[in-house]
C-alpha positions as CSV (number, residue, x, y, z in Angstrom):
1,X,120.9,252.8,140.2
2,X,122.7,249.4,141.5
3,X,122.1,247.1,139.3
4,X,119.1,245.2,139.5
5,X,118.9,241.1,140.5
6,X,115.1,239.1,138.3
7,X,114.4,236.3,140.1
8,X,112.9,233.2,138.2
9,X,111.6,229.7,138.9
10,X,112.4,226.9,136.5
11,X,110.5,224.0,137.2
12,X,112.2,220.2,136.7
13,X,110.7,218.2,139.3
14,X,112.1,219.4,142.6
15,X,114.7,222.4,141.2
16,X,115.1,225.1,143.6
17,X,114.2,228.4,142.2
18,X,116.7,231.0,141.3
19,X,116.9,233.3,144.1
20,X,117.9,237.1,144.1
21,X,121.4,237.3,145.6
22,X,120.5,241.3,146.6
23,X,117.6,243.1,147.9
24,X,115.3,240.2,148.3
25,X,111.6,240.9,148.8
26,X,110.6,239.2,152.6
27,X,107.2,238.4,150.8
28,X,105.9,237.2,147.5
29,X,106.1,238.9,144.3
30,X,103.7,238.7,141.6
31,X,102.3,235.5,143.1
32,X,98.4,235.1,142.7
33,X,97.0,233.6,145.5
34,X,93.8,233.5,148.0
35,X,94.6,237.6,148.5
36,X,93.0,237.8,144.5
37,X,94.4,239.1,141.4
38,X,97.4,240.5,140.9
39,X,97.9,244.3,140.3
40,X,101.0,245.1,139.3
41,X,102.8,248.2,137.3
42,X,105.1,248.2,134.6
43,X,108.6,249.2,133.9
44,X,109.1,252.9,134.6
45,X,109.4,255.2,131.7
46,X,113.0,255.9,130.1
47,X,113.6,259.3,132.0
48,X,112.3,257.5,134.8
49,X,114.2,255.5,137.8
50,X,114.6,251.9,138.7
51,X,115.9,250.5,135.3
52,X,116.9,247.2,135.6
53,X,113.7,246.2,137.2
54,X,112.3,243.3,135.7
55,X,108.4,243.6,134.3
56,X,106.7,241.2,135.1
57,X,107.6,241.2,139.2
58,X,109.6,237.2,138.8
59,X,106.8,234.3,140.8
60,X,108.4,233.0,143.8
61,X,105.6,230.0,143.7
62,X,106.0,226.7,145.2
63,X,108.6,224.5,143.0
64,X,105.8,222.0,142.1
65,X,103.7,224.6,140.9
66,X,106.2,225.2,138.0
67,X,106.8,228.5,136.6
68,X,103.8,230.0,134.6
69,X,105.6,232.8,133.1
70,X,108.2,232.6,130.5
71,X,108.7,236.3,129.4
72,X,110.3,239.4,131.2
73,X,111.6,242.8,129.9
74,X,113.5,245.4,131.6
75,X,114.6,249.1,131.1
76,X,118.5,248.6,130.6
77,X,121.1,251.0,131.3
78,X,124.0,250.9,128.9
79,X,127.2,250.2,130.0
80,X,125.7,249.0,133.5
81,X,125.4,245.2,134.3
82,X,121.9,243.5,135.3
83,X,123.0,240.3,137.5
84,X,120.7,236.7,137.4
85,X,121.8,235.0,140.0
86,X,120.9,232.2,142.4
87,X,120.8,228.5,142.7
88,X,119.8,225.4,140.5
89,X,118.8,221.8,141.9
90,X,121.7,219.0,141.7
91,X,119.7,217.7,139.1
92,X,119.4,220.7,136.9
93,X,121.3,222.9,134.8
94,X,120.5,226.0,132.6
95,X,122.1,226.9,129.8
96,X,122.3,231.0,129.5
97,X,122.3,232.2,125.7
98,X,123.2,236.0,125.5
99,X,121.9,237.7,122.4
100,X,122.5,241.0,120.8
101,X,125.3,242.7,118.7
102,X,128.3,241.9,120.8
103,X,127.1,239.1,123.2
104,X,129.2,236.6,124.8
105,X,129.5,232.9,124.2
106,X,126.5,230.7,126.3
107,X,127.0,229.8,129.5
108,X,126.3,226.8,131.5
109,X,124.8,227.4,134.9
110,X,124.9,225.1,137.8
111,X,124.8,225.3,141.6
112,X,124.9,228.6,143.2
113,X,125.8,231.3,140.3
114,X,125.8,234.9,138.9
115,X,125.0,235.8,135.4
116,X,125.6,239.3,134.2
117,X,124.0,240.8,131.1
118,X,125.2,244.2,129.9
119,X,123.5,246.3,127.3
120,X,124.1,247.3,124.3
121,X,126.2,244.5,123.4
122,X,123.8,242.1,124.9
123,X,120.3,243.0,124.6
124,X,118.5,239.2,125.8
125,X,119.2,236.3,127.3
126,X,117.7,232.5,127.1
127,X,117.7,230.1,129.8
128,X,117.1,227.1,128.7
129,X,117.0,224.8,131.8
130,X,117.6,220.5,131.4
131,X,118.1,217.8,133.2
132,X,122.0,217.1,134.0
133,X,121.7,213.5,132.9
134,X,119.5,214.4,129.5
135,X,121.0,217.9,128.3
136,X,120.1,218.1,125.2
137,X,116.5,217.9,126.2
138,X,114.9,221.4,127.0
139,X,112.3,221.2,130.1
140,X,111.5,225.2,129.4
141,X,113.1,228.1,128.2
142,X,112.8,231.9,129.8
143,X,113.6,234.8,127.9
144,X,114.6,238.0,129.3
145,X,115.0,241.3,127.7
146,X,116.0,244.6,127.3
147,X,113.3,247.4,126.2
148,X,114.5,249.8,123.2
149,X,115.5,253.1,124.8
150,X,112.5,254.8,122.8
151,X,110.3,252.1,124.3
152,X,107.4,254.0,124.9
153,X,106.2,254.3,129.1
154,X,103.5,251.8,129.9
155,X,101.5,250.2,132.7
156,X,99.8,247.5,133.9
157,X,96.5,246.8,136.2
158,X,95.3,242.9,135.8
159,X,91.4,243.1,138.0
160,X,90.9,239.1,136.6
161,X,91.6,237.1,134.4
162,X,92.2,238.0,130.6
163,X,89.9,235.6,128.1
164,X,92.6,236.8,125.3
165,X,96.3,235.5,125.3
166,X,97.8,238.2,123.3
167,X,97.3,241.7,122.5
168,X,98.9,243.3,118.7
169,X,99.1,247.0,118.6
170,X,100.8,250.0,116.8
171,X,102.0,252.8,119.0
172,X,104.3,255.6,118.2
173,X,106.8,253.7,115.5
174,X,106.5,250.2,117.6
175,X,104.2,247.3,116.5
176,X,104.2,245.8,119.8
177,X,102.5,242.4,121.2
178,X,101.6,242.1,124.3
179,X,100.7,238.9,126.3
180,X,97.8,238.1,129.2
181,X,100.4,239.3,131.7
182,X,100.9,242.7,130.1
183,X,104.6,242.1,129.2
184,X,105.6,243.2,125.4
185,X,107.1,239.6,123.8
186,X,107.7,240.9,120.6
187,X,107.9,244.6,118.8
188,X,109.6,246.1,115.8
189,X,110.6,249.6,115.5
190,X,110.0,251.0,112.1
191,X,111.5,254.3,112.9
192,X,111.1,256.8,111.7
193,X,107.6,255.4,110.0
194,X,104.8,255.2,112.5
195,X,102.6,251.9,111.6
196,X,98.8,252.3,111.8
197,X,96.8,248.8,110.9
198,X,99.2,245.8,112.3
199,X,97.8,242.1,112.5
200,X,98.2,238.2,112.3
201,X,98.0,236.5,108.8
202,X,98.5,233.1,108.4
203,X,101.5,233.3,111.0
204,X,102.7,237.1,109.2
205,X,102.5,240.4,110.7
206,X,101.4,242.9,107.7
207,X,101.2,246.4,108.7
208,X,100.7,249.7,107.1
209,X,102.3,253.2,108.5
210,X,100.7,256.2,108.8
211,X,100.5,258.7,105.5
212,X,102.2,255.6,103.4
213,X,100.6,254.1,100.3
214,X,101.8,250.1,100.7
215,X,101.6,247.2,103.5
216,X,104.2,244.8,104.4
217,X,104.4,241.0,105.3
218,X,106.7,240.2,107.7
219,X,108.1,237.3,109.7
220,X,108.6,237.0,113.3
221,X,112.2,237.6,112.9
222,X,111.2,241.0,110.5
223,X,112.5,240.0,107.1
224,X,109.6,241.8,105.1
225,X,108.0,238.3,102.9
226,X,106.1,240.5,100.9
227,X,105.6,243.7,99.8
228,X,102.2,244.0,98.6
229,X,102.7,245.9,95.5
230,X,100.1,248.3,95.3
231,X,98.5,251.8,96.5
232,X,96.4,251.6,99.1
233,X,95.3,253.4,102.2
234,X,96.5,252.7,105.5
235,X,93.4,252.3,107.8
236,X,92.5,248.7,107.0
237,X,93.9,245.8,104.6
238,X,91.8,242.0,105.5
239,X,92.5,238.8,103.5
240,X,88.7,237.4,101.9
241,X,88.0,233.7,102.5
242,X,89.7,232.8,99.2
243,X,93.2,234.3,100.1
244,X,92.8,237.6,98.3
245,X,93.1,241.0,99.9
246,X,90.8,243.0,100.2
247,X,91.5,247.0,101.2
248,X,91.0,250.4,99.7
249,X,92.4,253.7,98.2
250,X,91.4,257.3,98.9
251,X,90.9,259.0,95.5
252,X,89.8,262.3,95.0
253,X,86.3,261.3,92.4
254,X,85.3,262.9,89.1
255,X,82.7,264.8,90.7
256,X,85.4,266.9,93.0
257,X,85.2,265.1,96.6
258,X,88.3,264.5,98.6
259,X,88.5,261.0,100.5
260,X,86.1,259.1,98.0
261,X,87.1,255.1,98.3
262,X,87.9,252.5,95.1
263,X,88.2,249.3,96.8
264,X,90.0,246.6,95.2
265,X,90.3,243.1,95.7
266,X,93.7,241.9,95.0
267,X,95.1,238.7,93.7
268,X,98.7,236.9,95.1
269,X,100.2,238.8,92.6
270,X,98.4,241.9,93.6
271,X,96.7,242.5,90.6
272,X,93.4,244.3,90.9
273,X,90.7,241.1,90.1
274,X,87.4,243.6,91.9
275,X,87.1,247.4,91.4
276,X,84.2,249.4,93.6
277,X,83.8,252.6,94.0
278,X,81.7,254.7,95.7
279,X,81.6,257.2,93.4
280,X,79.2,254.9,91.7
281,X,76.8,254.2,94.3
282,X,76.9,256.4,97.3
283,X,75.1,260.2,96.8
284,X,76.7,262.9,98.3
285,X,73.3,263.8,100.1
286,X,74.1,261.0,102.6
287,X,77.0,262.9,104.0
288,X,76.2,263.6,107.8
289,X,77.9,267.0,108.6
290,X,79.6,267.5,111.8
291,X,81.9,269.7,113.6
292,X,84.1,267.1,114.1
293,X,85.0,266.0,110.5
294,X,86.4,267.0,107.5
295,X,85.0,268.3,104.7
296,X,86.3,264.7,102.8
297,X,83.1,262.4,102.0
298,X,83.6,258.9,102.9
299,X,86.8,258.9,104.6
300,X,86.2,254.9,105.3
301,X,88.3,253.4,108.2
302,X,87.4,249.4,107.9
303,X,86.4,246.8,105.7
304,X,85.6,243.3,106.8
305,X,84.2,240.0,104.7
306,X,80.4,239.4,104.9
307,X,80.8,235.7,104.9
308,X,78.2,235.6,102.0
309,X,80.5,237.0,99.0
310,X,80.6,240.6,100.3
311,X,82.5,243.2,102.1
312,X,81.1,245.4,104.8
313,X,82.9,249.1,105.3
314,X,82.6,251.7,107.7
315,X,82.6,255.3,106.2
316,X,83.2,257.6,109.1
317,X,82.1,260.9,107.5
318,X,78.5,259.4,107.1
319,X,78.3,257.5,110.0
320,X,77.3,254.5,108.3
321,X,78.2,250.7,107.9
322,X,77.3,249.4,104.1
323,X,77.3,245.8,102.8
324,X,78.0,245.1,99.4
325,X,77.7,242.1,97.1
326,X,81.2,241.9,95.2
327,X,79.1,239.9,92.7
328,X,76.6,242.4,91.9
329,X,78.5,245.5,93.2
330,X,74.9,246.2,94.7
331,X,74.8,247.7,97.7
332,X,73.0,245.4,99.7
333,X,71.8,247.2,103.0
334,X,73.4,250.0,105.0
335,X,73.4,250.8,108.9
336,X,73.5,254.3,110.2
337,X,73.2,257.5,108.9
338,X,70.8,258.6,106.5
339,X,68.2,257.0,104.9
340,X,68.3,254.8,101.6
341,X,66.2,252.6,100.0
342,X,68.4,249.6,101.2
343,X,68.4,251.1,105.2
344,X,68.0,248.4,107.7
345,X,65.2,249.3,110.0
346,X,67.4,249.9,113.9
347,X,65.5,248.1,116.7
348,X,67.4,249.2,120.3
349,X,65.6,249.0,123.5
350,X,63.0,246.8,122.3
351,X,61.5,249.7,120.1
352,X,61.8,250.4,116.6
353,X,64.1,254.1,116.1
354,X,62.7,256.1,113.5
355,X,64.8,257.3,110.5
356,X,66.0,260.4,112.2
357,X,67.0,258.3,115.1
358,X,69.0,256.1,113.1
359,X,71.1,259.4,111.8
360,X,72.6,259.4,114.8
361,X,72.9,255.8,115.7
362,X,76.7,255.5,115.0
363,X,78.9,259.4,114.8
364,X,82.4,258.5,113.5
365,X,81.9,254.6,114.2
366,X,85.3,252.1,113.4
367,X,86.1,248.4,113.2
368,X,83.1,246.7,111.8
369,X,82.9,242.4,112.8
370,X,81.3,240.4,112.3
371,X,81.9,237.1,114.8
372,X,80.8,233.5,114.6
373,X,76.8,233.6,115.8
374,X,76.5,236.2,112.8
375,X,76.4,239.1,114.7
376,X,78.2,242.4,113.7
377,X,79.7,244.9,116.2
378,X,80.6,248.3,116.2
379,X,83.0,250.8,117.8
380,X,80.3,253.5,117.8
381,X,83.1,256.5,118.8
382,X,80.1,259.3,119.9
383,X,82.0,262.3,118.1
384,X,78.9,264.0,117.6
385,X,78.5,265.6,121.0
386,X,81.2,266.0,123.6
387,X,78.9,264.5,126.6
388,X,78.6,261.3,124.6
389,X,81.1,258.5,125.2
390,X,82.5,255.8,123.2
391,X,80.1,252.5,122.9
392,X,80.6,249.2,121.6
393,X,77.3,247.7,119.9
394,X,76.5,244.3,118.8
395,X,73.8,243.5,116.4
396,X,71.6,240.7,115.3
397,X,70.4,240.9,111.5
398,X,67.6,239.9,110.2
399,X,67.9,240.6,106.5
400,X,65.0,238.9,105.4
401,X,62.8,241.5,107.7
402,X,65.2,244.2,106.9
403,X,66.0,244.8,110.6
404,X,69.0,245.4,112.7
405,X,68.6,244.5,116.6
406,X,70.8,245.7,119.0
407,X,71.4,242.5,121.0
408,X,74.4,244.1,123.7
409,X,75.9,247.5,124.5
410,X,79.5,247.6,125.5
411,X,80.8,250.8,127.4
412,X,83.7,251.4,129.9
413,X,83.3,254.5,132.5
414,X,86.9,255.3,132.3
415,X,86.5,256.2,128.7
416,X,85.2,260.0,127.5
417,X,84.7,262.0,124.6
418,X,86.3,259.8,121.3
419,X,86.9,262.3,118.7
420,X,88.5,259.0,116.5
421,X,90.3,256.1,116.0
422,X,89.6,253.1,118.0
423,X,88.4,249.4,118.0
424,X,86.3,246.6,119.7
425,X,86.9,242.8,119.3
426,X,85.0,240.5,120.9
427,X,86.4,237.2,122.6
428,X,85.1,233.7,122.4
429,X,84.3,233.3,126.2
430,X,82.4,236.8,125.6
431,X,84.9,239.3,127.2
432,X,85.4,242.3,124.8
433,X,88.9,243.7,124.0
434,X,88.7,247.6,123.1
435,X,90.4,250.7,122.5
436,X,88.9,253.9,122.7
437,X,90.0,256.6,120.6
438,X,91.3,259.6,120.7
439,X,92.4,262.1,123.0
440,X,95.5,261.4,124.4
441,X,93.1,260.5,128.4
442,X,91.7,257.3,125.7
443,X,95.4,256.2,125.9
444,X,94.6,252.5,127.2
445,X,94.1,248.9,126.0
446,X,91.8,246.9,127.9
447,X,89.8,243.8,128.1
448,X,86.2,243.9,129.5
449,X,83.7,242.0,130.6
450,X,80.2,242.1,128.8
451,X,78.9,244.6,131.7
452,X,82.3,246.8,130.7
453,X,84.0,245.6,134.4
454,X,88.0,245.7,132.9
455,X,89.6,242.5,133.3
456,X,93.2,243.9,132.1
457,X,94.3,247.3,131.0
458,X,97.3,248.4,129.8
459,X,97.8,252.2,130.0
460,X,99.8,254.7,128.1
461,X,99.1,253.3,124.8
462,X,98.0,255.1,121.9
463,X,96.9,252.8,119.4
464,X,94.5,252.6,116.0
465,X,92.9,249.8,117.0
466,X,93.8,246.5,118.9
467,X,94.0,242.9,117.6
468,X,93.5,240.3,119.9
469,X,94.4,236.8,119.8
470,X,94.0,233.8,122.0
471,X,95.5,230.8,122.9
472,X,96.3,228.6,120.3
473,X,95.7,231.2,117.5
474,X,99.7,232.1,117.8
475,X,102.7,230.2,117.1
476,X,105.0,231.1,120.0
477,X,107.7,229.6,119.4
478,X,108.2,231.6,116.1
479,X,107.1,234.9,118.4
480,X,110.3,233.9,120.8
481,X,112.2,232.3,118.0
482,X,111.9,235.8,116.1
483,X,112.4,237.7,118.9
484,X,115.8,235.4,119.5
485,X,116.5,236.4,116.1
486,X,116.2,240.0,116.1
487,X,118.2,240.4,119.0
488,X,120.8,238.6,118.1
489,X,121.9,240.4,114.7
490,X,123.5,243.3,114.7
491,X,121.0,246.3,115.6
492,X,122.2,248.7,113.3
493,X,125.1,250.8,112.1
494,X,126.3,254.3,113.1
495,X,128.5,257.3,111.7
496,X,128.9,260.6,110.6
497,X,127.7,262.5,107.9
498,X,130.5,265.1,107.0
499,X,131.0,267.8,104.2
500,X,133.6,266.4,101.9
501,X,134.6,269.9,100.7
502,X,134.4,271.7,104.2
503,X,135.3,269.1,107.1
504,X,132.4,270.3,108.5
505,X,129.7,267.6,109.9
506,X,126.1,268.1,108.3
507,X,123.2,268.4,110.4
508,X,120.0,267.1,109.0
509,X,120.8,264.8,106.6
510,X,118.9,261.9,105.6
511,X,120.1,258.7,105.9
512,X,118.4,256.0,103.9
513,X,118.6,252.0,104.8
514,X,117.8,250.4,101.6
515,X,117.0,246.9,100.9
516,X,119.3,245.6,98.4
517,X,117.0,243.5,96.6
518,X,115.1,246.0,95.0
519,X,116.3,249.0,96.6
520,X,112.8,249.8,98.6
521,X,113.2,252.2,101.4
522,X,113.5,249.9,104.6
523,X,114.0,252.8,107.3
524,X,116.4,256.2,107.8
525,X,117.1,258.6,110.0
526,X,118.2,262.1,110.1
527,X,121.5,262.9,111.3
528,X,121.8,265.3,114.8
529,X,123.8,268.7,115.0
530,X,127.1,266.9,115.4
531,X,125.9,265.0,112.0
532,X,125.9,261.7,113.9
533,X,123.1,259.1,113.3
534,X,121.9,255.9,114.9
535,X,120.2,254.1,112.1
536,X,118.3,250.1,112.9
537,X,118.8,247.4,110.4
538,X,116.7,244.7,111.0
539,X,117.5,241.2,110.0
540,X,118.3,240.5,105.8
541,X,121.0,242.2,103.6
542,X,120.5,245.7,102.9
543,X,122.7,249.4,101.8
């Protein structure tokens, strides 16, 4: 386990690259070339060997060519250095800003040089690389980090090239962002809460966690902006084109079903300004039983804008998608499952499927869309039947003729059986981004092409669903600038729980991390059988 040497290339005009000062590789690393896409893997897990490695593999590219990638994380060792070192052109500098708990002063780099980084006490580093004669002028900035211990294991296989710039997703207490390259930029840890829904609103990341009742606004840096102050499930919370929030609580209805929904519609001060329920308007006769669900009723997992003053939601116990006009609280049509009197008629395959066909059209579906040509896709997840694997469909409405038409069919032959959970989100240049549910062999993000060919996958993660973004749709400097932020705080505080009366440490105890303003639960741990705990405090003033 020497320590490990990343290699980089900043680019000012004719600056030499920084070269490794130990175990060099004789050939290109993670160059792409006339030899075709890069595949690479990522860091190895935290059992696992080679920390200190940097993810992704540093370019060695011709100077002019500049330095495409900005981004690299490593597994660090604490207590053991990681050493950057190598040479900067006469006519460059770069300026090394250490972050984390205990880091040093910056440093400036010129020449040949060394620059060691040792965690805990420094957990990143920014190179920001000038001009001699103009300093205070940054050319571009790298950023280098350390992964969390629990960083969860993960890797890489890029087959082309990724439509999508970004990829948000929750997996096991992470909310994690992930860019074209596969390389995590940003995460949070909201041990020990496990987020479920995490995604991008109006440059905020809200976020739910699993079994909680409340989503959370946060900044890049993770100060928590808003709290939205009321119950709601965690599956799916979407803003409506007039800023208001649209989500949905699990109730258990007058008439004795578990997992009814009451959706609301939520002002900026989240008070309740549109109550639906579907108590009111969905029969218990259009349940779809199944081996594979619960005995709840609706047990909705989405809930997306119409565009035309309604709401679609997916109910995954009756395998259905329903519109419904928030002015009316009619329901306006319904996709799936069994037949109503506002059914859309299903045309797949260029024939029309006949009511008992349509039953089965969608078996524990997620993640209604609907994208800009007015189509609406579906993660149709198969749970009905073992053989049947996980599909995305994309459909043309025609609600004037009452009629659905499957216009494309999504599927990937890695995936199998999907028994829940999972998403599909279709790309501007027409390359879909998709998880595929459960069980644990699902465990992969990837981005495919319309004939399901993957383009970028990113294995070992067990997400609920995955948000893409692409370029331009991301402010990056706040993702780095939060990042920065994060890292350089304090990470936390740690101690010993001990019996007062005894002298004896307590094993087991709770340890709460309370915002002071307010006094809302903002993480906790429980302390080991020496009664030692680790607890994080992100960024803000807490008890």
């Amino acid at each position: 386990r020497r320590p490990t040497v990343a290699t980089f290339l900043p680019s000012l005009l004719v600056a030499a690259a920084l070269v490794p000062a130990v175990a060099a590789p004789s050939a290109p690393v993670g160059a792409r070339g006339s030899a075709g896409p890069e595949r690479a893997r990522a860091p190895p897990p935290p059992s696992g060997g080679g920390r200190g490695r940097v993810w992704p593999p540093p370019p060695r590219l011709n100077v002019a060519a500049g330095a495409p990638r900005h981004d690299y994380v490593m597994r660090c060792v604490a207590g053991q250095a990681v050493t950057l070192s190598g040479t900067v052109a006469p006519s460059a500098q770069l300026r090394a800003v250490a972050l984390g708990p205990s880091a040093p002063a910056p440093s400036l780099l010129r020449g040949s040089f060394t620059y060691a980084m040792t965690s805990p006490a420094t957990t990143a580093v920014r190179l920001e690389l000038a001009a001699i004669d103009t300093p205070a002028t940054t050319l571009a900035t790298y950023h280098v980090r350390c992964l969390p211990p629990t960083f969860p294991a993960f890797t890489v296989e890029i087959a082309g090239t990724p439509q999508a710039s970004h990829y948000l997703v929750t997996w096991t207490t992470f909310i994690v962002l992930f860019n074209a390259e596969g390389t995590p930029v940003w995460w949070l840890d909201q041990a020990p809460r496990r987020p479920i829904d995490a995604k991008v609103i109006d440059g905020q990341v809200l976020a739910s966690e699993a079994g909680g009742d409340y989503y959370t606004f946060r900044e890049w840096d993770g100060t928590v902006s808003r709290a939205v102050d009321h119950v709601l499930d965690h599956h799916d919370l979407v803003p409506l084109p007039d800023g208001r929030l649209v989500g949905f609580e699990y109730v258990t209805s007058d008439r004795g079903l578990e997992e009814e929904a009451r959706f609301v519609a939520l002002d900026e001060d989240d008070e309740e300004v549109w109550v639906w329920r579907t108590e009111d308007h969905v029969d218990p006769s259009e349940m779809v039983p199944a081996p594979y669900k619960s005995d709840n009723f609706a047990h909705v997992n989405a809930v997306e804008p119409d565009g035309d003053g309604g709401v679609v939601w997916s109910a995954r116990s009756l395998d259905a998608i329903y519109d419904v006009d928030m002015a009316t609280a009619e329901i306006r049509w319904k996709l799936g499952g069994t037949h109503r009197p506002e059914s859309l008629r299903v045309s797949e395959s260029t024939r029309i499927l006949e009511p008992a066909e349509v039953v089965n059209l969608f078996a524990g579906q997620h993640d209604p869309r609907f994208w800009p040509d007015g189509t609406l896709s579906v993660m149709d997840n198969g749970s009905s039947d073992p053989q049947r694997r996980p599909r995305v469909l994309r459909f043309e409405l025609d609600l004037d003729a009452r009629l659905a038409t499957v216009v494309e069919v999504v599927t990937d032959p890695r995936a199998v059986y999907s028994g829940g959970t999972g998403s599909a989100r279709r790309l501007s240049g027409g390359n879909w981004v998709a998880t595929w549910g459960l069980p644990n062999v699902n465990r992969y993000v990837t981005e495919l092409t319309p004939a399901g060919e993957p383009v970028l996958t990113i294995s070992g993660v067990a997400t609920y669903r995955v948000v893409p973004y692409e370029a331009g749709d991301l402010d990056l400097g706040a993702v780095r600038s939060g990042m920065d932020a994060m890292a350089g705080s304090p990470t936390g505080v740690v101690g010993t729980i001990v019996d007062s009366a005894r002298g004896e440490p307590v094993a087991g105890a709770g340890v709460a991390v309370l915002r002071a303003d307010g006094y809302s639960l903002a993480g906790g741990v429980v302390t080991g059988a020496d009664g030692g705990f680790s607890a994080q405090v992100p960024p803000g003033s807490y008890l």
